[in-house]
C-alpha positions in Angstrom: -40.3 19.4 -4.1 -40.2 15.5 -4.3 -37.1 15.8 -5.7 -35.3 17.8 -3.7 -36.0 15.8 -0.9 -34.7 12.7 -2.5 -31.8 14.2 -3.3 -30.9 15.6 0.3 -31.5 11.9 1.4 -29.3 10.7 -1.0 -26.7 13.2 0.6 -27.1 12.0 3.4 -27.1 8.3 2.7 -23.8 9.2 0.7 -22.3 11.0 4.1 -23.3 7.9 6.6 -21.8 5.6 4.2 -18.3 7.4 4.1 -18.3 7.1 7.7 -19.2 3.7 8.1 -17.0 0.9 9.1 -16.0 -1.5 6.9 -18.1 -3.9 8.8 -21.0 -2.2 8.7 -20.3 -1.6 5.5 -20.2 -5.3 4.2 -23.5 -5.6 6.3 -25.2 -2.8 4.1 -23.7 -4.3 0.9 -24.6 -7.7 1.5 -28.3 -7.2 2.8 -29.3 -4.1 0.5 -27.5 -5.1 -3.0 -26.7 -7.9 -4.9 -23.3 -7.9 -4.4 -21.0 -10.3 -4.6 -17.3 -10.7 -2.8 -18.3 -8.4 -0.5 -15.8 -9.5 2.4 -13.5 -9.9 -0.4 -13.7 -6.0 -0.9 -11.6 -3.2 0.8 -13.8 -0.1 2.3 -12.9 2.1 -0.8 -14.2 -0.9 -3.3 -17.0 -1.5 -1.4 -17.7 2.2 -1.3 -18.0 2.7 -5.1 -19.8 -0.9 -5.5 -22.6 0.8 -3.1 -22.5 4.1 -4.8 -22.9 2.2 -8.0 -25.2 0.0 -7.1 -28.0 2.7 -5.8 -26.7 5.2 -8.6 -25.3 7.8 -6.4 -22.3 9.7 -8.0 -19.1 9.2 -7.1 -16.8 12.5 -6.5 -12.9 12.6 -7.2 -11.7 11.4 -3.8 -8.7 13.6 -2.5 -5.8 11.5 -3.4 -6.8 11.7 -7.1 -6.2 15.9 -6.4 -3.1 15.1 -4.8 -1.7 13.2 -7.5 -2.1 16.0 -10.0 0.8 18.3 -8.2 2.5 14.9 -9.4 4.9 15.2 -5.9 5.2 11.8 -4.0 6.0 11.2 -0.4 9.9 10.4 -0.6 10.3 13.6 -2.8 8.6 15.9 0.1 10.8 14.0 2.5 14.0 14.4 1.0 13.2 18.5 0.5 12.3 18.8 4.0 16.0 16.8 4.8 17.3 19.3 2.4 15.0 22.5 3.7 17.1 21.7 7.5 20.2 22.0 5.9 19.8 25.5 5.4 17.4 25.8 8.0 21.2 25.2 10.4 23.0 27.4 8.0 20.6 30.3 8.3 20.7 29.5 12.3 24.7 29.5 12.3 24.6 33.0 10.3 22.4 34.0 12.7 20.0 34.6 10.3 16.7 34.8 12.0 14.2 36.1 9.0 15.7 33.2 7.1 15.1 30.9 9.9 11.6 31.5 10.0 10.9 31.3 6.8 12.4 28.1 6.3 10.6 26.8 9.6 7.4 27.4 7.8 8.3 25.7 4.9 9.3 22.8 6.3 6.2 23.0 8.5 3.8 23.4 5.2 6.0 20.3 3.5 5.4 18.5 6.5 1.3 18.7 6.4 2.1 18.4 2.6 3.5 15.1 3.5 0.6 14.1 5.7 -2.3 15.3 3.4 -0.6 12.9 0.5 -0.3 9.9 2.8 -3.5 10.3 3.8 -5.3 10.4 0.5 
């Protein structure tokens, strides 16, 4: 029972600190840990020094999952440039089952596009 309760207030601790500022993160890092360079650090390194530091297990951020379709940013946009093209073809044919289905791709390229830069 002791157990599971530290380990739903280690959940917790581990949610609070991915929303904290980086500011409030040096704060933490500086008065809790022995840290050192910690307004050297950028939120993501100070993240994993904290995580480290009070033993809490890092999970595979999203990027890392992103990575693995092993597509980058300027190949999505040049396949969305390239998804128009016939997007305007399929318009001048008057092809309008075409035309919707490339209007979703490019759509589901686009939030492809924004997911990666995100990560």
């Amino acid at each position: 029972m002791v157990a599971e309760e530290k380990k739903k207030e280690k959940e917790v601790k581990v949610r609070d600190l991915e929303r904290m500022t980086v500011k409030e993160l040096r704060m933490v890092a500086a008065e809790s840990t022995d840290l050192v360079g910690v307004h050297a650090m950028k939120k993501a390194e100070l993240l994993a020094a904290i995580k480290e530091v009070e033993g809490i297990k890092e999970e595979k951020a999203p990027k890392e999952e992103v990575e693995k379709t092993g597509i980058t940013v300027k190949q999505l946009k040049t396949k969305i440039v390239e998804l128009k093209g016939r997007r305007a073809e399929a318009r001048e044919a008057k092809d309008k089952r075409m035309t919707d289905i490339l209007r979703r791709r490019i759509n589901r390229a686009k939030k492809r596009m924004r997911k990666l830069s995100q990560a």
